[in-house]
MDAnalysis code that builds the backbone (N, CA, C; Angstrom):
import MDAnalysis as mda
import numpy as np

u = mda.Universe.empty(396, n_residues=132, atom_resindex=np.repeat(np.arange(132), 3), trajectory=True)
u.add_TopologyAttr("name", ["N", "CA", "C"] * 132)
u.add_TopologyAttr("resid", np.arange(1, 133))
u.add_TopologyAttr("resname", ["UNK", "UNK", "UNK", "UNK", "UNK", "UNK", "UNK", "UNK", "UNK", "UNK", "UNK", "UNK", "UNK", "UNK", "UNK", "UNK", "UNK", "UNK", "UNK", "UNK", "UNK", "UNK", "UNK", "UNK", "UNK", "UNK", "UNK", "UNK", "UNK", "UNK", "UNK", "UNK", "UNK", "UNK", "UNK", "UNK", "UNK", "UNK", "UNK", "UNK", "UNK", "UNK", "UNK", "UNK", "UNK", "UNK", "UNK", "UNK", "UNK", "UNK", "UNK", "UNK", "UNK", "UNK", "UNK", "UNK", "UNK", "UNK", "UNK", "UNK", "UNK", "UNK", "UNK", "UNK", "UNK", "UNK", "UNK", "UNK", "UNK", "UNK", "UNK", "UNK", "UNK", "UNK", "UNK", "UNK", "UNK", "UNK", "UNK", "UNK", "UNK", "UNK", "UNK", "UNK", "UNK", "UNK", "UNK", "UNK", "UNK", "UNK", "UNK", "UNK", "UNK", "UNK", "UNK", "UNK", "UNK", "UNK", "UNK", "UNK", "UNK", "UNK", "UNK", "UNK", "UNK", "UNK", "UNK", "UNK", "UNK", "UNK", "UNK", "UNK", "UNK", "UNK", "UNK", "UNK", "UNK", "UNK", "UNK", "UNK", "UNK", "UNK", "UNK", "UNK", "UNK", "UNK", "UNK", "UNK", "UNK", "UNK", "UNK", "UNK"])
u.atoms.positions = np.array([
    [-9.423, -11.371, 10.671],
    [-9.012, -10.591, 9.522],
    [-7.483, -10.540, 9.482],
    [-7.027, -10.448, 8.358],
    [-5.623, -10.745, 8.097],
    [-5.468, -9.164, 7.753],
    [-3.767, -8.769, 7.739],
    [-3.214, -7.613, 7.545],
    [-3.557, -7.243, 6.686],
    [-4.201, -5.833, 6.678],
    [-4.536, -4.823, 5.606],
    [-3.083, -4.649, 4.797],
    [-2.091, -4.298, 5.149],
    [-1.084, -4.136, 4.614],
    [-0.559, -5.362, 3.800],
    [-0.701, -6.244, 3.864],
    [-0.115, -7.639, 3.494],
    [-1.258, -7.841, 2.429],
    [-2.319, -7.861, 2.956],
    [-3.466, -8.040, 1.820],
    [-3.183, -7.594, 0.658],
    [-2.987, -6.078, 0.980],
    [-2.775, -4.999, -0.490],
    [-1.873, -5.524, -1.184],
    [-0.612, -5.740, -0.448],
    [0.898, -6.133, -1.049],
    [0.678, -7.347, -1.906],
    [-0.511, -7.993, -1.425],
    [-0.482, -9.263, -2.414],
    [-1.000, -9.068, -3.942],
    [-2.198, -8.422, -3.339],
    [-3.154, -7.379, -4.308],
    [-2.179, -6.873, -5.440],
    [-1.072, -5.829, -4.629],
    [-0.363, -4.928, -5.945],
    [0.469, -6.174, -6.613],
    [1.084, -7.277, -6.095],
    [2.008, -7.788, -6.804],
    [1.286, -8.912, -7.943],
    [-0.365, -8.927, -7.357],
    [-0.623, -9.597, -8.298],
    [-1.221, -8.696, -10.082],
    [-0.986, -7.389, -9.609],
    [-1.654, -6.790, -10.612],
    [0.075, -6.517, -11.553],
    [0.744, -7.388, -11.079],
    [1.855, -7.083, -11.600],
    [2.980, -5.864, -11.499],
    [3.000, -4.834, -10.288],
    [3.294, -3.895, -9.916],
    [4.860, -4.335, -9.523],
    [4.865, -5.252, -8.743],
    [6.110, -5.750, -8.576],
    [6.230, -7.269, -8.139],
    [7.258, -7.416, -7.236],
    [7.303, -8.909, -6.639],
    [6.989, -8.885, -5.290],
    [6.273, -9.535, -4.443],
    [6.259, -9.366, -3.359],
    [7.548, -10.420, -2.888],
    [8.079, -9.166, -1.778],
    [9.418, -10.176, -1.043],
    [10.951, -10.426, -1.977],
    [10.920, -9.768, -3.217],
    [11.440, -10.274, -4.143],
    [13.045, -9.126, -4.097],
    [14.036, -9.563, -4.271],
    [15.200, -9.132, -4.197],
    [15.221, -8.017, -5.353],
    [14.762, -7.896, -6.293],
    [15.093, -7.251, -7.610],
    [14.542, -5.706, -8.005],
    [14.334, -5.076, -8.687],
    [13.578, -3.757, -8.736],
    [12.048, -4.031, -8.818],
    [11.324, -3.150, -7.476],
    [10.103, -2.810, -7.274],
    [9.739, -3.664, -6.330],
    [10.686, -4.292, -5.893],
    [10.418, -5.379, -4.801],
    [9.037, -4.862, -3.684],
    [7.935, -5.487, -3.023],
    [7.181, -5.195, -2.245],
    [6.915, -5.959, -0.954],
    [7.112, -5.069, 0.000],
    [7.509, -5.556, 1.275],
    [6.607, -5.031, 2.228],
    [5.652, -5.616, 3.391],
    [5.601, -5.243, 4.142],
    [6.140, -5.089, 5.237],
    [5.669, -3.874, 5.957],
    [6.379, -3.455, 7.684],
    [7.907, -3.001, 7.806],
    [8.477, -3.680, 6.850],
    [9.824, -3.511, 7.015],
    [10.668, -3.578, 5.543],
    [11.426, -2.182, 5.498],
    [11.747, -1.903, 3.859],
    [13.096, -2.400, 4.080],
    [13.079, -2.930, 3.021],
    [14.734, -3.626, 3.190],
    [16.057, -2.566, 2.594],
    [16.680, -2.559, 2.923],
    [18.617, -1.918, 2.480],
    [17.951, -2.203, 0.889],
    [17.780, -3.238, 0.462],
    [18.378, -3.423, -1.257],
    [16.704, -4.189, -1.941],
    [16.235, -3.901, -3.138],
    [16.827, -3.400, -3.867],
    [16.740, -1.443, -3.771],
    [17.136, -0.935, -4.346],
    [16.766, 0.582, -4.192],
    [15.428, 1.555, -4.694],
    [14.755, 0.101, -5.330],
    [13.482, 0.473, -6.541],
    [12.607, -0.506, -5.234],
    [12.024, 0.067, -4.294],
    [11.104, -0.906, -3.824],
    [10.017, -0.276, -2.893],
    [8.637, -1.124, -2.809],
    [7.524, -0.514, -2.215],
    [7.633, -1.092, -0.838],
    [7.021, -0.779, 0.504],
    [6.684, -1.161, 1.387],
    [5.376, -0.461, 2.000],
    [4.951, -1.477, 2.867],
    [3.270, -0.746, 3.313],
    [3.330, -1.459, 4.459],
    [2.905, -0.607, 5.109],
    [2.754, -0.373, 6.639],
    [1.121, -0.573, 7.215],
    [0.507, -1.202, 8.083],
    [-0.494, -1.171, 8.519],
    [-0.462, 0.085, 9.411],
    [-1.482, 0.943, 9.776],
    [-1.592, 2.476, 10.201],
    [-2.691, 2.610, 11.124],
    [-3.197, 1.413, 11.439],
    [-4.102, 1.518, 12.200],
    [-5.723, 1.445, 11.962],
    [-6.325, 2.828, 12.129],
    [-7.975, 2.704, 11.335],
    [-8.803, 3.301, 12.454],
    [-10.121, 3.332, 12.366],
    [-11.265, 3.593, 13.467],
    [-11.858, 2.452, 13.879],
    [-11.314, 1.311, 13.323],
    [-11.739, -0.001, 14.038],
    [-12.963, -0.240, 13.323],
    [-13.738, -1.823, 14.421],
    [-15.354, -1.701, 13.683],
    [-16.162, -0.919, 13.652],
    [-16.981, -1.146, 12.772],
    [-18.455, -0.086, 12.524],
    [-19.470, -0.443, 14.054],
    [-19.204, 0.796, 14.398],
    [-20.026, 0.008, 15.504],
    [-22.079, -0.078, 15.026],
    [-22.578, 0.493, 13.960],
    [-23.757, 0.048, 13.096],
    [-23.532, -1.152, 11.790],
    [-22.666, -1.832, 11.865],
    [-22.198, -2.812, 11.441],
    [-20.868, -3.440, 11.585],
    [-21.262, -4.737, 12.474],
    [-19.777, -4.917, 13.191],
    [-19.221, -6.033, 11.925],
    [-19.646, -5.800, 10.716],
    [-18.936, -6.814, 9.781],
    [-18.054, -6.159, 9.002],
    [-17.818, -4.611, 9.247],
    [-17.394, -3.758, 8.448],
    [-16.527, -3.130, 9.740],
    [-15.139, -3.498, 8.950],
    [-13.331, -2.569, 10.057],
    [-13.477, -1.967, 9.314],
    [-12.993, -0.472, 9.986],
    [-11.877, 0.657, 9.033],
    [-10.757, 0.432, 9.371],
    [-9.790, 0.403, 8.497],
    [-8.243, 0.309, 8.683],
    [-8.053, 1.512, 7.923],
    [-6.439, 1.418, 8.288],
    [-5.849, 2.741, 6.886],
    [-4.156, 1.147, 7.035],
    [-3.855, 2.390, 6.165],
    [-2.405, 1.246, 5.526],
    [-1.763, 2.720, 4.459],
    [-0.438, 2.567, 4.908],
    [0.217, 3.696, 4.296],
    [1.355, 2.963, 3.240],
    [1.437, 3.161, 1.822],
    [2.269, 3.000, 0.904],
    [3.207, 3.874, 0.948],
    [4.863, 3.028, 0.763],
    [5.524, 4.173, 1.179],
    [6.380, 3.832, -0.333],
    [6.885, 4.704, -1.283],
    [7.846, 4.005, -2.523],
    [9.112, 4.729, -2.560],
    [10.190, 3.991, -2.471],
    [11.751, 4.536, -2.568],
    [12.431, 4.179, -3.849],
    [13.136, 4.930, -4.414],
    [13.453, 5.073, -5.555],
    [14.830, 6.400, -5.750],
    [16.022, 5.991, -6.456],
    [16.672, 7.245, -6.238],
    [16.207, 8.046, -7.554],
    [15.375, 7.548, -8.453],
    [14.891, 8.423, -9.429],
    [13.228, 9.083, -8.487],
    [13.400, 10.160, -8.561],
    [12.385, 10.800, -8.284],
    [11.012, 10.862, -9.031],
    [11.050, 10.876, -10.527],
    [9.817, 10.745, -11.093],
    [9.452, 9.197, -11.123],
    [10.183, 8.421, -11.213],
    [10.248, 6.966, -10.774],
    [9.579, 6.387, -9.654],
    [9.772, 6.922, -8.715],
    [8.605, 7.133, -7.517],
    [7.393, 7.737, -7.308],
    [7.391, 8.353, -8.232],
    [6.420, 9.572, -8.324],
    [5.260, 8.472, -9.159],
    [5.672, 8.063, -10.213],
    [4.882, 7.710, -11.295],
    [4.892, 6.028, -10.301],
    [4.994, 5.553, -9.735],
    [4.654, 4.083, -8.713],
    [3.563, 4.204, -8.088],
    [4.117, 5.799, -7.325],
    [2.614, 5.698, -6.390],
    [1.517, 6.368, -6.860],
    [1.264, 6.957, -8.318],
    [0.256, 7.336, -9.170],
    [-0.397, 5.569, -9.605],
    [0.303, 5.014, -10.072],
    [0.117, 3.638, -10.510],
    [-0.609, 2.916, -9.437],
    [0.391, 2.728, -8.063],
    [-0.744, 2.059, -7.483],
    [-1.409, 2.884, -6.738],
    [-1.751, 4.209, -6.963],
    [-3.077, 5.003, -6.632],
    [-3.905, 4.721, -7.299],
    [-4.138, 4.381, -8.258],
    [-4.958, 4.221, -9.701],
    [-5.636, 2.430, -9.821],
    [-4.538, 1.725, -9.050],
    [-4.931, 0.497, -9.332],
    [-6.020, 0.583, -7.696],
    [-6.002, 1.065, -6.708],
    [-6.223, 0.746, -5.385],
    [-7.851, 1.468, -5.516],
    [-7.739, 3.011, -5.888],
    [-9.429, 3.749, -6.029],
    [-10.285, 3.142, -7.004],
    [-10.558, 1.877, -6.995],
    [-11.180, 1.129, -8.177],
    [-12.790, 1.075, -7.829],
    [-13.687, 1.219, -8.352],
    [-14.989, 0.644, -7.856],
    [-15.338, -0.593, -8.006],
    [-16.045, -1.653, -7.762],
    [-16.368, -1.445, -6.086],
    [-15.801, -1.760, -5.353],
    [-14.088, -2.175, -5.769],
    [-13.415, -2.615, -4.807],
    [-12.377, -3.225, -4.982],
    [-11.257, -3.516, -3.979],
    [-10.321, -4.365, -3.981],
    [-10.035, -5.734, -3.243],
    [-10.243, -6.557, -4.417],
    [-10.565, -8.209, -3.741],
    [-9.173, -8.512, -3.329],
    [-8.677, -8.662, -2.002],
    [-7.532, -9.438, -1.303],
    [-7.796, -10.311, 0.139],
    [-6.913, -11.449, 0.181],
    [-7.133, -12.113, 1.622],
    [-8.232, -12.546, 1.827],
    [-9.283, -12.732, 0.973],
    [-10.894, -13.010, 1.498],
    [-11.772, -11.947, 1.696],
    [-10.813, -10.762, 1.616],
    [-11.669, -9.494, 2.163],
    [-11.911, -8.577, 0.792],
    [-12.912, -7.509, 0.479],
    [-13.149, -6.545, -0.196],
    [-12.943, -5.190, 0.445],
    [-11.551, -4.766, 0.044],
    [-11.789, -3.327, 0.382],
    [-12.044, -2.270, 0.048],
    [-12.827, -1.161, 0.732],
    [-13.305, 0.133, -0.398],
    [-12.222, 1.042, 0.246],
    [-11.786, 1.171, -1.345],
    [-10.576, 2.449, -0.502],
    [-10.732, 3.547, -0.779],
    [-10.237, 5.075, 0.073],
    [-10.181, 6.245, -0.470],
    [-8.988, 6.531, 0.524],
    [-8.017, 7.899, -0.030],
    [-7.059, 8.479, -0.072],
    [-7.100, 9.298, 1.236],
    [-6.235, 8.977, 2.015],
    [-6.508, 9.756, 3.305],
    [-5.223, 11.334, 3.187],
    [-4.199, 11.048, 2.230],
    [-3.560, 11.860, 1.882],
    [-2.666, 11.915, 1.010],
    [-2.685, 12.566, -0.089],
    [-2.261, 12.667, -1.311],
    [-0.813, 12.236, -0.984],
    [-0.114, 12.336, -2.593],
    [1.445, 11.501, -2.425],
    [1.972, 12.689, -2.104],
    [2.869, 12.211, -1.252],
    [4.146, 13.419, -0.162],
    [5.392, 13.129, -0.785],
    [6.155, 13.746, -0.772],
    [7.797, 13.523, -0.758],
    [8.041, 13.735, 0.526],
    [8.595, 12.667, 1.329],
    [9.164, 12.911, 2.907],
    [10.649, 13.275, 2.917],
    [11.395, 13.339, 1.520],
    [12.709, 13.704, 1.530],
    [13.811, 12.382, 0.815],
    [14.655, 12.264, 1.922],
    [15.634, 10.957, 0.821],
    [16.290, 10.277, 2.512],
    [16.638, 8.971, 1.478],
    [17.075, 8.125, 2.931],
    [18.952, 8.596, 3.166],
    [19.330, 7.780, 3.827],
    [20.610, 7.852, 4.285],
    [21.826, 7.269, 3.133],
    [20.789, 6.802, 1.896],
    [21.191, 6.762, 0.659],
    [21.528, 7.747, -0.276],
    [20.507, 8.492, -0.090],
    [19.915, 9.598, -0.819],
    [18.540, 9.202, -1.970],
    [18.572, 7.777, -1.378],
    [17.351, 7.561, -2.428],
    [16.126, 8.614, -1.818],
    [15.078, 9.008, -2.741],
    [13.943, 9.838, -2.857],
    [13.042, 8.688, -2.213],
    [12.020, 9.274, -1.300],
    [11.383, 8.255, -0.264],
    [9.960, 9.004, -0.550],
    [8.511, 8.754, -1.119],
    [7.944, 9.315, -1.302],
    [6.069, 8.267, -0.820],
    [5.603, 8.772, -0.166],
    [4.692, 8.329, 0.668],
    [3.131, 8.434, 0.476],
    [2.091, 7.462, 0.353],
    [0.818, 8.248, 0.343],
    [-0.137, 7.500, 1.587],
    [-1.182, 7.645, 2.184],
    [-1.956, 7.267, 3.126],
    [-3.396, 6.656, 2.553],
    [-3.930, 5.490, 3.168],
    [-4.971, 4.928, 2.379],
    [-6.043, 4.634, 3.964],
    [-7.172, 5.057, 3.573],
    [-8.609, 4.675, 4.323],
    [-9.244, 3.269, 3.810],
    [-9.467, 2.127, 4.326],
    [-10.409, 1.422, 3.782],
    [-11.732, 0.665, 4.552],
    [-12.507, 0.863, 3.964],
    [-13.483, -0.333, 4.641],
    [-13.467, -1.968, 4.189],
    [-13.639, -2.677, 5.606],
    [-13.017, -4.309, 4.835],
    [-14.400, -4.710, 4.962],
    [-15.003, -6.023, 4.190],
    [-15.663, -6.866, 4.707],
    [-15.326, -7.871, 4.286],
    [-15.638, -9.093, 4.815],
    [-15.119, -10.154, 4.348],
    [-16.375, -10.833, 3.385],
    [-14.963, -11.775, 1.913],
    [-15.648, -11.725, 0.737],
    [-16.282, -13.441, 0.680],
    [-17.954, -13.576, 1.184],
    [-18.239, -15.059, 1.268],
    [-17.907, -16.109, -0.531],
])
């Protein structure tokens, strides 16, 4: 199984959310948020409860979206967006895999960076299986 986090990132950039890797505003990055641009997503793999141990074809992961922005409703309204694109039924097709997601914790404001950009965060549960 390939990165939950990377999966998604491909996922959001293909729903047109932003660019993955991309220098410009809304840029989407995993693991590691870059200095520039100042409009950009990153997602983090977070771990999970691992396999099902009553079905070992089914991981739980989680994967945390994190969105920086020095406009505050600007961030706000990103991670509503890709909250909205991610709780879909029955699922989110990325990497080969289908994931069912639910919200492990609503969107946070964690405060502002060393910029002062607004840094605002939400947490995601999913179950993967892989899509034959």
């Amino acid at each position: 199984m390939s990165s939950p986090a990377y999966d998604i990132a491909q996922y959001l950039a293909s729903q047109g959310v932003g660019v993955f890797g991309g220098s410009t505003a809304w840029s989407i990055n995993v693991s590691r948020e870059p200095a520039s641009p100042d409009d950009c997503i990153t997602l983090y793999d977070t771990g999970g409860a691992g396999l099902d141990t009553d079905d070992r074809d089914i991981d739980r992961v989680s994967f945390q979206v994190r969105v920086r922005s020095f406009d505050y409703l600007s961030a706000r309204a990103m991670q509503v967006a890709i909250r909205d694109l991610l709780l879909i039924d029955p699922g989110v097709a990325a990497g080969g895999n289908l994931y069912t997601i639910s919200q492990e914790s609503n969107i946070m404001h964690i405060g502002r960076d060393e910029n002062d950009r607004q840094i605002l965060t939400a947490n995601y549960l999913a179950f993967v299986q892989e899509v034959e």
